[in-house]
C-alpha positions in Angstrom: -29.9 30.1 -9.3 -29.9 30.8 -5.7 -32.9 28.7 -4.9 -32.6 26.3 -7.2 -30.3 23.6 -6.2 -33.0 22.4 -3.6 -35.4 22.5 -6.4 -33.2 20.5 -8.6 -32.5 17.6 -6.2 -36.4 16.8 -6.3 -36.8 16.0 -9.5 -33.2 14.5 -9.3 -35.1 11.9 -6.5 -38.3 11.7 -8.8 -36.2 10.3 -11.7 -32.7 8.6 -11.2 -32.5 8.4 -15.2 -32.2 12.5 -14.8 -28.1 13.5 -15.0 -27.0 15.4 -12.3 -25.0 18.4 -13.0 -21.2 18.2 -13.4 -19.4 18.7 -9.9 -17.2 21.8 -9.7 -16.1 22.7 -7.1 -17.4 24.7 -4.2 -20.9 26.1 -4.6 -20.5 29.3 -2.5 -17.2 31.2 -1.5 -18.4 34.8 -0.1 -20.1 36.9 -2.8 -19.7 34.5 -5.8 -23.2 33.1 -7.4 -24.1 29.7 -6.8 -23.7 29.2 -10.8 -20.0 29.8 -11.2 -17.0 27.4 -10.3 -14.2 28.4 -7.3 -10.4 27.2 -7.9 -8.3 28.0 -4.9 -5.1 28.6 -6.6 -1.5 29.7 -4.7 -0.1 32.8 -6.8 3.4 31.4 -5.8 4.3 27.9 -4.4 8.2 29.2 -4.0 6.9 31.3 -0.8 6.1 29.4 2.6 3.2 32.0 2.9 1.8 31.7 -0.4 -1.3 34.2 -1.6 -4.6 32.4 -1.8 -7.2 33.8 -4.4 -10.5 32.6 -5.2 -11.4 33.1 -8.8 -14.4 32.8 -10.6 -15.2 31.3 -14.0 -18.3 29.7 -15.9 -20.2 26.5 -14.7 -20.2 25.4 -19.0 -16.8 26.5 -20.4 -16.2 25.4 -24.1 -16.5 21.8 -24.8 -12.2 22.1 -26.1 -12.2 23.5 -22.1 -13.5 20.2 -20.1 -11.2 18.7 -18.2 -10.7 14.8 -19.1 -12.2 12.8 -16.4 -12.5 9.2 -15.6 -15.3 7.0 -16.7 -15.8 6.7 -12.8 -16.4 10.3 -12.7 -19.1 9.8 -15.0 -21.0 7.2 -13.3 -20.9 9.1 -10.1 -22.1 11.8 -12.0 -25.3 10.1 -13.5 -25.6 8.3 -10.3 -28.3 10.3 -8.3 -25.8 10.2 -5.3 -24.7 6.5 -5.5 -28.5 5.1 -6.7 -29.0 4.4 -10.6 -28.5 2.1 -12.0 -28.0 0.0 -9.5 -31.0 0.0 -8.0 -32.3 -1.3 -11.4 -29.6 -4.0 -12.2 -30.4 -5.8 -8.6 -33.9 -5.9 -9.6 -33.2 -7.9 -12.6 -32.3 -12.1 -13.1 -29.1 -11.9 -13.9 -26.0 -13.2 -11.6 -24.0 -10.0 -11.9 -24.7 -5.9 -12.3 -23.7 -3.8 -15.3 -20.1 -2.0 -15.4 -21.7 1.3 -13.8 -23.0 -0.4 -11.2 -20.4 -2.5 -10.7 -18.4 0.8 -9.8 -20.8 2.5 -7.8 -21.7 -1.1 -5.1 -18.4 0.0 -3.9 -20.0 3.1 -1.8 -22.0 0.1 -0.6 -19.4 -1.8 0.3 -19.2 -4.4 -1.8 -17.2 -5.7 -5.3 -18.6 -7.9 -7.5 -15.9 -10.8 -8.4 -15.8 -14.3 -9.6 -13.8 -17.6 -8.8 -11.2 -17.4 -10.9 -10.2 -21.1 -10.1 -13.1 -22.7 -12.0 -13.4 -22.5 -15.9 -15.9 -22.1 -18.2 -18.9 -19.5 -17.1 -18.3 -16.9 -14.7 -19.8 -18.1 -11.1 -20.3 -14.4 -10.4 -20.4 -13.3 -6.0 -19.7 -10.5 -4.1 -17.8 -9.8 -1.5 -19.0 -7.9 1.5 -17.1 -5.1 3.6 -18.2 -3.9 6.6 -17.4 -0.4 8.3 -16.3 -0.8 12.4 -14.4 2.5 13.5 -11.6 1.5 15.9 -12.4 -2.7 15.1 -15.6 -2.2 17.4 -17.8 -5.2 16.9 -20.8 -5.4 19.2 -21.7 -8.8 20.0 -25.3 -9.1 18.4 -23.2 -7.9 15.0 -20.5 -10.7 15.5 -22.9 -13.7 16.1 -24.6 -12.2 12.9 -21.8 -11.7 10.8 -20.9 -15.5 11.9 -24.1 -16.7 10.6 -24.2 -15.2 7.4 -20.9 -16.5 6.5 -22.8 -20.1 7.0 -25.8 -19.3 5.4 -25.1 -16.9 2.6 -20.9 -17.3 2.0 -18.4 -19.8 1.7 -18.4 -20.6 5.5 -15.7 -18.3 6.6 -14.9 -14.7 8.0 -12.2 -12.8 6.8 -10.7 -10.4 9.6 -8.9 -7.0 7.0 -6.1 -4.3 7.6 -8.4 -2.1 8.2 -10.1 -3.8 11.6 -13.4 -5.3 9.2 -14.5 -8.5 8.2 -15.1 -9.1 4.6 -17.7 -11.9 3.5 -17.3 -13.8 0.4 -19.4 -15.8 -1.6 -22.8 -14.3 -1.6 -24.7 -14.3 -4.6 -26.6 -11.0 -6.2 -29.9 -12.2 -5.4 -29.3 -12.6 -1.3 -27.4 -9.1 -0.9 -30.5 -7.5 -0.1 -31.2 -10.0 2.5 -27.4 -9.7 3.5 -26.7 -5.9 4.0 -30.6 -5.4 6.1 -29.4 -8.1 8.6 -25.7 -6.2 9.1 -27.9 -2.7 9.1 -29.9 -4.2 11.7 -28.2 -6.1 14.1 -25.8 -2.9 14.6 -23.2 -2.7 11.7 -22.8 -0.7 8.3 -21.2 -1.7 5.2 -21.6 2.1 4.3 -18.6 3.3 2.6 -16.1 0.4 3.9 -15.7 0.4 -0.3 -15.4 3.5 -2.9 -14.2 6.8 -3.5 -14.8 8.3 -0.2 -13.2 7.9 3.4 -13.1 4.4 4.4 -12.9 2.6 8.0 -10.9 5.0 10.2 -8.7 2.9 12.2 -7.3 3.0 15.6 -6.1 0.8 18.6 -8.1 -2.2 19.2 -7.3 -2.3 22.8 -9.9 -2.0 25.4 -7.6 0.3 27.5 -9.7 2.3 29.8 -6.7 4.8 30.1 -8.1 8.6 29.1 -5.7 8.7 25.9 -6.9 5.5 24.3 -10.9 6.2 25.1 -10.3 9.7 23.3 -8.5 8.0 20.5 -10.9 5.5 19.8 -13.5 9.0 20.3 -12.0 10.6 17.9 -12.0 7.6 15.6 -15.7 7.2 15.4 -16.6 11.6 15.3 -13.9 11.3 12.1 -16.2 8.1 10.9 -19.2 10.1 11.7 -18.5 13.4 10.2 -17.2 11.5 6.7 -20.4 9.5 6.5 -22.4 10.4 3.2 -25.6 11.9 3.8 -27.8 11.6 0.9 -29.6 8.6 2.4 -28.5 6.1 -0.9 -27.4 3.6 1.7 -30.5 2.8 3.7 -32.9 3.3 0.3 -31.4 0.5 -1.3 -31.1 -2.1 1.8 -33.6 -1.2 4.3 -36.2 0.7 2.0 -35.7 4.5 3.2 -35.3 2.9 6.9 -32.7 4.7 9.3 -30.3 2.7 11.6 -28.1 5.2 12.6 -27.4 6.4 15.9 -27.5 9.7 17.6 -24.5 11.6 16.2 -22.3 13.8 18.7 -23.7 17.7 18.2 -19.9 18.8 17.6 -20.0 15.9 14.6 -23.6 17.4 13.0 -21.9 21.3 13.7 -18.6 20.6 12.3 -20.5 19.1 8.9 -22.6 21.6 8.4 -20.2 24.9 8.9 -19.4 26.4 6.1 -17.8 29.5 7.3 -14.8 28.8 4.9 -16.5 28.0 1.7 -15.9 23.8 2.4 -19.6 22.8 1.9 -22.2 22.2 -1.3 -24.7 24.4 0.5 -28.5 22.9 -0.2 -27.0 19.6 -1.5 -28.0 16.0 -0.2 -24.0 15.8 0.4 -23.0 19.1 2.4 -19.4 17.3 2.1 -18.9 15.2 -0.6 -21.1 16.9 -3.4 -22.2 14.8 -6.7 -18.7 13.4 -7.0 -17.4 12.3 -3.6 -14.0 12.2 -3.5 -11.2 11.0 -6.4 -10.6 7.7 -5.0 -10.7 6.3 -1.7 -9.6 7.6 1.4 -7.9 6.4 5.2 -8.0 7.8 8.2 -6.2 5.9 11.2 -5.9 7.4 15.3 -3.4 6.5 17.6 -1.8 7.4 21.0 1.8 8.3 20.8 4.1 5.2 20.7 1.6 2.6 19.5 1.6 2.0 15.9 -0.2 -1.2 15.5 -2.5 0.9 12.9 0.4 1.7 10.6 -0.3 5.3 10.8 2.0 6.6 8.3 -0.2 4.8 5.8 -2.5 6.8 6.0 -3.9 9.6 3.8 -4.7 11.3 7.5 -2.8 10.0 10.8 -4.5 11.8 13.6 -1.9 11.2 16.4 -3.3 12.2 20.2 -1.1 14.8 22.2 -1.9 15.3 26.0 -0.7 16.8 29.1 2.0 15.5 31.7 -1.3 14.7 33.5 -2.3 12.2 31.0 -5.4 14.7 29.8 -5.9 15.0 26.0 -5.1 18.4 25.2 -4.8 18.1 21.0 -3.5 16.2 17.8 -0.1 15.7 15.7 -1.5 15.7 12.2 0.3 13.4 9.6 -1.3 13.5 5.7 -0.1 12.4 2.5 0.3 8.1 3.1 -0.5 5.6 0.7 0.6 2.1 -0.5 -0.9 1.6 -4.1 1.5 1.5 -7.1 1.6 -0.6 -10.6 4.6 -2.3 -11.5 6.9 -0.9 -13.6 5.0 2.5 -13.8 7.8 4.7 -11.7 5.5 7.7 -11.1 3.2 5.1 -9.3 5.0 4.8 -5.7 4.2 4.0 -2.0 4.6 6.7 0.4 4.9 7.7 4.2 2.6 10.1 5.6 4.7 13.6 7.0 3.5 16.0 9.3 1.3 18.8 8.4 1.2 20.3 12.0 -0.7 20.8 15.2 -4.5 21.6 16.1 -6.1 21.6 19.5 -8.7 18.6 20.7 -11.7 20.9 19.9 -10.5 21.7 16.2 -9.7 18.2 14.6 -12.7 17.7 13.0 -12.8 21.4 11.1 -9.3 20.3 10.1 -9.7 17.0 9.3 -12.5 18.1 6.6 -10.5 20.7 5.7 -7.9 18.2 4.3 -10.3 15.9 2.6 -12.2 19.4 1.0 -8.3 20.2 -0.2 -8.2 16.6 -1.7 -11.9 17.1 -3.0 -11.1 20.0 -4.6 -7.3 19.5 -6.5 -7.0 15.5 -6.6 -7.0 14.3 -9.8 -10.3 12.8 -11.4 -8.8 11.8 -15.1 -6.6 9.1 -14.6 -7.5 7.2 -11.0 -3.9 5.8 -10.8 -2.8 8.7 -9.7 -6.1 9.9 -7.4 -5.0 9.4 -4.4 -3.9 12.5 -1.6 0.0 11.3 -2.0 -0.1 12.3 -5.5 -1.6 15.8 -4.7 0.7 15.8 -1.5 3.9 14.8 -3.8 3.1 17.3 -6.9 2.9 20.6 -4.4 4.9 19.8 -1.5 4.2 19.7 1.9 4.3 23.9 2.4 2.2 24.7 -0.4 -0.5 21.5 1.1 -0.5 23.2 4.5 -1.4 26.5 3.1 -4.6 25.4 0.8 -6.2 23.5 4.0 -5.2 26.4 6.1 -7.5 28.4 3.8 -10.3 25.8 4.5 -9.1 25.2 8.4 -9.5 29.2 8.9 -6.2 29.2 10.9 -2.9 28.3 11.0 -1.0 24.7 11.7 0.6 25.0 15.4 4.2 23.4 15.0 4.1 19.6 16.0 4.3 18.8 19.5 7.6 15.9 19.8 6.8 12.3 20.2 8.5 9.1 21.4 9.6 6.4 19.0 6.9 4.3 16.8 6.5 1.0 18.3 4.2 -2.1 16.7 1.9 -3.4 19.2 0.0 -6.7 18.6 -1.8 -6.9 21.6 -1.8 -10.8 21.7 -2.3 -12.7 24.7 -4.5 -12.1 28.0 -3.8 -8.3 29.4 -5.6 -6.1 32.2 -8.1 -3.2 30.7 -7.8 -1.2 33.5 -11.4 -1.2 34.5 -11.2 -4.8 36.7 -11.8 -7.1 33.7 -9.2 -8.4 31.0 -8.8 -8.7 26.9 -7.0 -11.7 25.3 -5.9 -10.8 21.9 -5.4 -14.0 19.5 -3.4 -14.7 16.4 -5.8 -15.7 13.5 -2.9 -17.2 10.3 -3.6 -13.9 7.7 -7.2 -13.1 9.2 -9.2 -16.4 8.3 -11.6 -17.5 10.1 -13.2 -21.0 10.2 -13.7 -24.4 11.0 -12.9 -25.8 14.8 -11.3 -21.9 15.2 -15.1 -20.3 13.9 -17.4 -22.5 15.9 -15.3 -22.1 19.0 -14.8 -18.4 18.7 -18.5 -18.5 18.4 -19.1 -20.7 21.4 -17.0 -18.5 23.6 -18.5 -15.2 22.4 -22.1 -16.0 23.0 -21.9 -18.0 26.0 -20.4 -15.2 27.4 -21.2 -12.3 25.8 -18.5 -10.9 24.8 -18.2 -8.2 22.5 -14.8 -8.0 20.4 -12.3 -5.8 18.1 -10.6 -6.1 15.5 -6.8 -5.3 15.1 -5.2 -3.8 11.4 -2.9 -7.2 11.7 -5.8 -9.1 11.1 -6.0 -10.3 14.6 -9.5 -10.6 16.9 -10.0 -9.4 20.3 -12.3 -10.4 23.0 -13.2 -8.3 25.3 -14.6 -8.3 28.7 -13.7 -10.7 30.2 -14.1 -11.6 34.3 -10.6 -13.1 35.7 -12.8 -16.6 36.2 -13.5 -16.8 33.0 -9.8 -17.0 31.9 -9.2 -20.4 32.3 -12.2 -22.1 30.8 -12.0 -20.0 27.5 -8.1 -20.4 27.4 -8.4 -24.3 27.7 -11.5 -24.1 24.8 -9.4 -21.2 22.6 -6.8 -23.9 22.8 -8.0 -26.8 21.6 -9.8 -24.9 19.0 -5.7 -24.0 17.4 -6.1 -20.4 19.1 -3.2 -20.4 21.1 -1.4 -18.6 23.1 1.3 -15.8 21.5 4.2 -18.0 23.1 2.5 -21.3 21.1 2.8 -19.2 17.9 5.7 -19.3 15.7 7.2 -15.5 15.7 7.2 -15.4 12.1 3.5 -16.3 11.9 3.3 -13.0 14.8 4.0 -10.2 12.2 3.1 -11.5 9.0 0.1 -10.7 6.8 -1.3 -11.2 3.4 -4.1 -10.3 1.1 -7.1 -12.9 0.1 -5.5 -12.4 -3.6 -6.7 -16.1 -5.7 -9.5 -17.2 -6.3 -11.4 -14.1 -5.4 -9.9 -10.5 -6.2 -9.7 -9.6 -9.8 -6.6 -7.8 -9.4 -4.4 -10.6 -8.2 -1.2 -11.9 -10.4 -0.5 -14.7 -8.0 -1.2 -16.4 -4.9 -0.4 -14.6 -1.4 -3.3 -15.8 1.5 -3.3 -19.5 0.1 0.8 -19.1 -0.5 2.1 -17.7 2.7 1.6 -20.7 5.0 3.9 -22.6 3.4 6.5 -19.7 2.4 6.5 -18.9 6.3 7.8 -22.7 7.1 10.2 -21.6 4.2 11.5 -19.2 5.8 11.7 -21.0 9.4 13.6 -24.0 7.4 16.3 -21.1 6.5 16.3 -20.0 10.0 17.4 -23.4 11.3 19.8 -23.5 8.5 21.8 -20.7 8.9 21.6 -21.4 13.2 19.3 -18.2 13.7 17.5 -18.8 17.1 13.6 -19.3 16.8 12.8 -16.4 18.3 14.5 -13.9 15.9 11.3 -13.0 13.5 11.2 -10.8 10.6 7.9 -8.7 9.6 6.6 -10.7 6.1 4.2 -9.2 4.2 2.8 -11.1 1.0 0.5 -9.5 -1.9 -0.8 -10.4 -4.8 -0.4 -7.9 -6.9 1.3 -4.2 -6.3 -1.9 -2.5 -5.1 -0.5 -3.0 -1.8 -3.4 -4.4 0.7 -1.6 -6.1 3.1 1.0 -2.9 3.2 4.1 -4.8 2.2 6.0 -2.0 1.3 6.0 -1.2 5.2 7.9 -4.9 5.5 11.6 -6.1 6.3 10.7 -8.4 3.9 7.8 -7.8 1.5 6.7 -9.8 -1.4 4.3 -8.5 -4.4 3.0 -10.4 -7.0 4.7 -8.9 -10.4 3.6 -12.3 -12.7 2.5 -16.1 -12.0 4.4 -17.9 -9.5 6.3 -15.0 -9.6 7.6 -11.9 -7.1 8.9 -9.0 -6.3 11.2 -8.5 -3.4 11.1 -5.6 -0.9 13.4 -5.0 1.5 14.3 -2.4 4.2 11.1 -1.6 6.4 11.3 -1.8 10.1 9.5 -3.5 13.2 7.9 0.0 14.6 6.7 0.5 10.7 8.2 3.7 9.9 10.6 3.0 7.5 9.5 2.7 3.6 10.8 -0.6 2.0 12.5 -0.5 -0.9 12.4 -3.0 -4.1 15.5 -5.6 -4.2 15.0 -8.0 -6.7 12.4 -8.4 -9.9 10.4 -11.4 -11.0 11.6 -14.4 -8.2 10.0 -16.8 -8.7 8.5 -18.5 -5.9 10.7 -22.2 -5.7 13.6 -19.8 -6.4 12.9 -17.8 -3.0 15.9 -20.0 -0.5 18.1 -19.0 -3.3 17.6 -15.1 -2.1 16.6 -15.8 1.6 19.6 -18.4 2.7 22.2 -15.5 1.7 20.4 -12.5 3.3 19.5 -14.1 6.7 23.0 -16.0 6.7 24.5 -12.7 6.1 22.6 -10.9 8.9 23.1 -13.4 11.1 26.9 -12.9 11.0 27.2 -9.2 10.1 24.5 -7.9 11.9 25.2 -5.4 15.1 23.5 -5.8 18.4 20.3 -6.1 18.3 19.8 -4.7 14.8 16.6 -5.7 12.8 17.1 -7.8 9.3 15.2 -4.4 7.6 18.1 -2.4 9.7 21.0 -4.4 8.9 19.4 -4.2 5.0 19.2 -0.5 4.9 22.9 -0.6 6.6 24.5 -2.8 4.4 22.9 -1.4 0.9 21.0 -2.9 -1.7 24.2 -3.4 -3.9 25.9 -5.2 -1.4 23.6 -7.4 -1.0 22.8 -7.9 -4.3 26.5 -8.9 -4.5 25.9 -11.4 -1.7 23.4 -13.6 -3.2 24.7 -13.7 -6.7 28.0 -15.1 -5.4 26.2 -17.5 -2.7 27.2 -20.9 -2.3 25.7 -21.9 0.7 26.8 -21.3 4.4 29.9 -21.6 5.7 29.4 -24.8 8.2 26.0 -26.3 8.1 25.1 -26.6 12.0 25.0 -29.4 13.9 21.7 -31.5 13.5 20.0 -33.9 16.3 17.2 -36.0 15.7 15.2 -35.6 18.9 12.3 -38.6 19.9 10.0 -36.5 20.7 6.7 -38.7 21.7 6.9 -41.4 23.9 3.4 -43.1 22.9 1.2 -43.3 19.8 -1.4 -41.4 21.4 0.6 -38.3 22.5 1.6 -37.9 19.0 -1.7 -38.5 17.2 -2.4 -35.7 19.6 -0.4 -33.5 18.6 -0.6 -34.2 15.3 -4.6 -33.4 15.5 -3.5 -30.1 17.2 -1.4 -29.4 14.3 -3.5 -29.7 11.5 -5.1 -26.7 13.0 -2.4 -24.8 12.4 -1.4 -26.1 9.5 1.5 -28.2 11.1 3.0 -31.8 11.3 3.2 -32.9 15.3 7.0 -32.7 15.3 7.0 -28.7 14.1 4.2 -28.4 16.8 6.2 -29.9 18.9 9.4 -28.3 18.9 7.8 -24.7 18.8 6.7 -26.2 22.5 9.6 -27.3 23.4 11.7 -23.8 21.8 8.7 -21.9 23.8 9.9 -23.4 27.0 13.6 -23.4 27.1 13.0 -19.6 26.0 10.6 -18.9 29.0 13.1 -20.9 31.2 15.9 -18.8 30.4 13.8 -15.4 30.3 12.5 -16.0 33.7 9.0 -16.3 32.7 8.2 -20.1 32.8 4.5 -19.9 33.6 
């Protein structure tokens, strides 16, 4: 059978109707035939130095002998590499694609949904993902992106937490039209969606410092190297037309060694094989200290190690993060990433496949709940983890090199790249993008041709920008509602939430549409109780437990678990390395004061210096707390009130009041965060 995988994958490509033959496992390992199936099994997980052996058994065991696998499974399977029937059902009249395909436009970077606000007949759409390692968005992709939202969506741009946009709204018979125009004015939707790795993250920032530019060059080699192959991409979008960039020659070497049995040798997909991966899969990058990607997350956090010289010299490797669960399923859980060890700069990418071939290989592919690395990660243990990818690294793990403390960076505000020119991040309410805010951004971005990035807190960058230009695009970001991070309430900083309803199929209740109004909520409490307005908590809002918006990462997270209705999460920290835990069941959401008022009245008065609410949370204990707000009656001593006159003249306050739509505020709450702003500057000693 030697030569006759090659053979196989033409007539495979001559007739998508043909099944492709059931993935398993690695194709080659030394002497074995191409025909029979490779299970690396550990003869003891007890020892820290377990005994790897490769043993060999038929391609077509008994029929009682198949494994169970996922209807997924089997669509990949029959899929020609991610091409039938998809390619069919987009030919055809109707509004949506069959269930197969609906599973395999994912690898394309797309879901098919419907509005689940309107009754009657499904108004089918789909949403559109796109693929930016590191938030990079060139310019000619931004101004394009911009337009189809306008011509072909619902008139806005969706920023993620995972540095893309997402468009919504476009029907089945302009996605051709769609994904060629992303393809070809520089961007990919290519695997932002499906069972394979997704964006790889890493700081947004336009530092010019030598640890971020090899971060963010790490970021897109890891992008590269995970990329499928097989060409299904650019055959359904652009006709068999390639847009992709010269790749690095350590990215196209790294892919194709297979000097420890990791590769499908002769196969369209030296990496992935027939059947990609169990279910999807994140990468993220950093530079010690700077966690605005949430790195423990990850199912990889590739963390950059260098020199007291500042020069890169290698990577901490973190593996085994994740935030999906189901409610009320307890061996469904959230969990941290832990560290798997040390590799020098010129060996990340052989280990970095070597974890995902590990996860290739032993995740599960019968039930997708538990799919994910974490589960693998959780069932084996860290030590018997390490040794399987060891076997497909070729070496041993160095021990982790020590870092400082995790600290979330939002990059808001105007800040110096270190090449002569500046960035100005800006806050965008839970990543939406439109009206006054989209034509403006627009404006700004092609009159001076900016490029920009996007941040995993579902914030935008620009990028570029000469020191005269700061005042004219601060005075037009402004009166476009894009203010500056002291203008923004502190709550509004930190928080994120998913799109949930209309759109996503999974959602139980409201959490982008719901949060606006739950944040002034929560401000109202802060007055109440006499917390200052510059205390914040990180809030984190989900429609359902699948976790997009990483809630379980909040002080205070809530997840959809029924209409109206939510579950609390307490405990997580501001540097994001704490795991929250769940508090209270089914709140429902005008109950929400009745747990809030108690908690923040409590830390207010019990808290020690300094300490964060998801600190003081984790201090005081869940029972305790619980205690607290069944017994509550309300504070103490209401503080006092004043009723300020804040506008002098009708015109000032029609104003502000203009100004504060935009935001979705009255004038007076406008006004006071101005007048809060100040007096805090004032005493800080940094009135501007």
């Amino acid at each position: 059978m030697g030569t006759s995988v090659g053979a196989a994958n033409a007539v495979i490509a001559k007739d998508p109707k043909l099944q492709i033959q059931r993935f398993h496992g690695l194709r080659s390992y030394g002497s074995i035939p191409l025909n029979r199936r490779v299970n690396v099994l550990p003869v003891s997980s007890s020892s820290n130095s377990s005994i790897i052996t490769a043993t060999a058994t038929p391609v077509k065991p008994d029929v009682a002998a198949e494994p169970k696998r996922s209807k997924v499974e089997i669509f990949k399977e029959h899929s020609n590499f991610i091409r039938y029937p998809l390619n069919e059902e987009l030919l055809n009249e109707a509004p949506n694609v069959n269930e197969a395909a609906t599973q395999l436009i994912k690898f394309h970077g797309s879901y098919m949904q419907t509005n689940r606000d309107e009754r009657g007949t499904k108004s089918y759409q789909f949403m559109l993902r796109t693929k930016n390692p590191c938030g990079k968005v060139p310019n000619k992709l931004y101004l394009a992106m911009d337009d189809l939202a306008d011509q072909f969506g619902i008139g806005t741009l969706r920023l993620t937490t995972r540095q893309t946009f997402q468009l919504h709204g476009v029907l089945k018979k302009n996605l051709k039209t769609v994904m060629s125009t992303i393809i070809r004015n520089m961007g990919s939707t290519l695997g932002a969606c499906g069972d394979l790795n997704r964006n790889v993250l890493a700081p947004a920032a336009p530092f010019t410092s030598k640890d971020y530019l090899f971060a963010q060059e790490t970021a897109d080699n890891i992008a590269a190297l995970l990329s499928p192959q097989s060409g299904f991409y650019y055959d359904m979008w652009v006709d068999g037309e390639k847009f992709m960039s010269a790749e690095p020659s350590e990215v196209v070497k790294a892919r194709n060694d297979n000097t420890h049995g990791t590769n499908f040798p002769d196969s369209p997909e030296p990496i992935y094989g027939t059947q990609f991966l169990p279910r999807k899969f994140k990468v993220a990058v950093t530079v010690p200290g700077d966690n605005s990607v949430d790195i423990l997350t990850n199912d990889i956090g590739v963390v950059v190690v260098s020199d007291a010289h500042g020069e890169p010299q290698g990577f901490n490797l973190y593996v085994g993060g994740g935030m999906g669960r189901t409610h009320r399923i307890e061996n469904t859980f959230p969990r941290l990433a832990e560290p798997l060890g040390y590799v020098p700069k010129e060996d990340i990418l052989y280990a970095v496949k070597a974890i995902v071939v590990t996860q290739r290989e032993n995740g599960r592919r019968d039930e997708r709940r538990y799919s994910r690395m974490k589960y693998l990660i959780s069932e084996w243990g860290i030590e018997k983890f390490r040794n399987v990818v060891e076997q497909y690294y070729g070496k041993k793990f160095e021990p982790s090199r020590e870092l400082p403390e995790w600290e979330f960076k939002s990059y808001l505000g105007w800040h110096e790249q270190g090449d002569g020119e500046l960035f100005c991040g800006l806050h965008v309410d839970n990543g939406r993008i439109g009206g006054k805010m989209k034509s403006t951004l627009r404006e700004i971005i092609a009159k001076y041709d900016l490029s920009v990035r996007l941040t995993p807190n579902q914030n935008i960058i620009l990028c570029d920008i000469r020191r005269a230009w700061r005042r004219p695009i601060t005075t037009a970001l402004a009166q476009a509602g894009l203010l500056l991070p002291r203008y923004v309430d502190p709550l509004n900083v930190t928080a994120m939430a998913c799109p949930a309803l209309p759109l996503c199929p999974l959602a139980i209740t409201e959490a982008e549409r719901g949060i606006p109004d739950l944040l002034k909520r929560v401000r109202a409490v802060f007055d109440k109780v006499g917390l200052k307005y510059s205390e914040s908590v990180v809030i984190r809002v989900t429609g359902c437990p699948n976790g997009c918006a990483r809630p379980y990462m909040a002080e205070l997270g809530l997840v959809g678990d029924g209409p109206n209705s939510y579950q609390i999460w307490l405990g997580g920290t501001p540097g994001q390395t704490v795991l929250a835990r769940p508090f209270m069941n089914k709140v429902k959401i005008q109950e929400l004061e009745k747990v809030f008022e108690p908690l923040c009245y409590t830390w207010k008065h019990k808290r020690q210096a300094k300490e964060s609410f998801g600190d003081f949370t984790n201090r005081m204990g869940f029972e305790k707390l619980q205690e607290i707000v069944d017994k509550w009656e309300g504070p103490a001593e209401a503080p006092a009130r004043f009723n300020l006159r804040l506008f002098a003249d009708k015109k000032t306050f029609e104003a502000m009041d203009e100004l504060g739509k935009l935001q979705n505020k009255n004038a007076h709450q406008l006004a006071m965060e101005v007048v809060r702003n100040y007096v805090a500057s004032q005493q800080n000693g940094k009135a501007e």
